[in-house]
RODO-2510 file (C-alpha; in nm, 4 decimals, decimal comma):
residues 76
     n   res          X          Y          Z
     1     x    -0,2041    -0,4786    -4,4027
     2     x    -0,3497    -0,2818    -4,1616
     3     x    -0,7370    -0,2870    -4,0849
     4     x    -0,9728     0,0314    -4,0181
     5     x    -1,2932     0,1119    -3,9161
     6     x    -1,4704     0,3888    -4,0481
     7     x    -1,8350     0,5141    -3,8849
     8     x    -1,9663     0,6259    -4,2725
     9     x    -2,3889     0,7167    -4,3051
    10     x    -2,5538     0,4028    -4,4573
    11     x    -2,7019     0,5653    -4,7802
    12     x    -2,3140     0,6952    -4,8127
    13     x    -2,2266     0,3302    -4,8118
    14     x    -2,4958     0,2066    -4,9983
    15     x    -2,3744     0,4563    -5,2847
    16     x    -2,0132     0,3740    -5,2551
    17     x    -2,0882     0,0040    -5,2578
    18     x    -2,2729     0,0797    -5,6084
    19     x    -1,9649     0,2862    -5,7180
    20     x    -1,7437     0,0260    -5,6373
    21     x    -1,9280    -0,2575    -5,8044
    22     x    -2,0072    -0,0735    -6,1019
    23     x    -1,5729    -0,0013    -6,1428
    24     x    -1,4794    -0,3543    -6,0860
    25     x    -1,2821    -0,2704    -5,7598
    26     x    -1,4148    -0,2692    -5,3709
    27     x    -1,4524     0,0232    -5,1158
    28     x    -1,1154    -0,0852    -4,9550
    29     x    -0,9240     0,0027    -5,2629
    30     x    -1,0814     0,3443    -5,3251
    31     x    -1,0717     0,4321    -4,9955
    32     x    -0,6896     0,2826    -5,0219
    33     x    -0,6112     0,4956    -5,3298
    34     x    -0,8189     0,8014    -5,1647
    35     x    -0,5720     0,7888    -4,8467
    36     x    -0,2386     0,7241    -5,0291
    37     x    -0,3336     1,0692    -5,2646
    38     x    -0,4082     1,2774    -4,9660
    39     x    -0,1013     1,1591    -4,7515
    40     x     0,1643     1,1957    -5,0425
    41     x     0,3483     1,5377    -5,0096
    42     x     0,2771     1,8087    -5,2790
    43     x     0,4295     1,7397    -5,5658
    44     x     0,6053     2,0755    -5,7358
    45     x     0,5725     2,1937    -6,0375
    46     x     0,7947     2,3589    -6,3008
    47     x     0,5648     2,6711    -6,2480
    48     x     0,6719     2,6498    -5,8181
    49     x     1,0406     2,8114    -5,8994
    50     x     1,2255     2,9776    -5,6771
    51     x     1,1725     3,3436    -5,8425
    52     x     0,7927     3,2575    -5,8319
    53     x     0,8071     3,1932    -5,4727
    54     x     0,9781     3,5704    -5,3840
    55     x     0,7362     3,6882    -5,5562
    56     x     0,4706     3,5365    -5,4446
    57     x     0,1713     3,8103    -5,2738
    58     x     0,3591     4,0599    -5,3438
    59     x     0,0853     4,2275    -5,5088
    60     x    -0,1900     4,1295    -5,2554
    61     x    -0,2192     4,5579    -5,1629
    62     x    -0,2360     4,6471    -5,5562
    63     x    -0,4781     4,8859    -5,6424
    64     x    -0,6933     4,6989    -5,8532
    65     x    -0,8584     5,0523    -6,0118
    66     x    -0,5264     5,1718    -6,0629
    67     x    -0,4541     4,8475    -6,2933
    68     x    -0,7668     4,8365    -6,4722
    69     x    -0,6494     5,2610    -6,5731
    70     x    -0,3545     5,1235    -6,7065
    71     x    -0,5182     4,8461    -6,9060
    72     x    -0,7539     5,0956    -7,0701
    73     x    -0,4791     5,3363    -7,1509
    74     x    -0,2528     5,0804    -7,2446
    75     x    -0,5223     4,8788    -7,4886
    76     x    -0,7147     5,1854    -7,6455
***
């Protein structure tokens, strides 16, 4: 295990240190389980498919006026 120092403002300790106690664990495991959840990669879901992704922005120049028209026609 590896050891690391951290420069952290002391009321930001203070408060973790009451976090910490007040879960039954210690600012070394949170900031553990904190690290080892940023530094995993992504994880996909089932809605990240492969059509999803070439479609993906495809829309970003819509006309959102022109969508809202059809809406109203569409829905009246």
């Amino acid at each position: 295990m590896s050891k690391l120092t951290l420069s952290v403002d002391d009321a930001v300790v203070t408060r973790a240190k009451r976090y910490a106690k007040s879960r039954g664990t210690s600012i070394s495991k949170m900031v553990e389980a904190y690290l080892s959840a940023v530094a995993e990669p992504p994880v996909r879901t089932s809605a990240d498919t492969p059509i999803l992704r070439s479609v993906r922005g495809i829309l970003k120049k819509a006309d959102l006026k022109d969508y809202r028209r059809h809406l109203e026609t569409k829905y009246r």
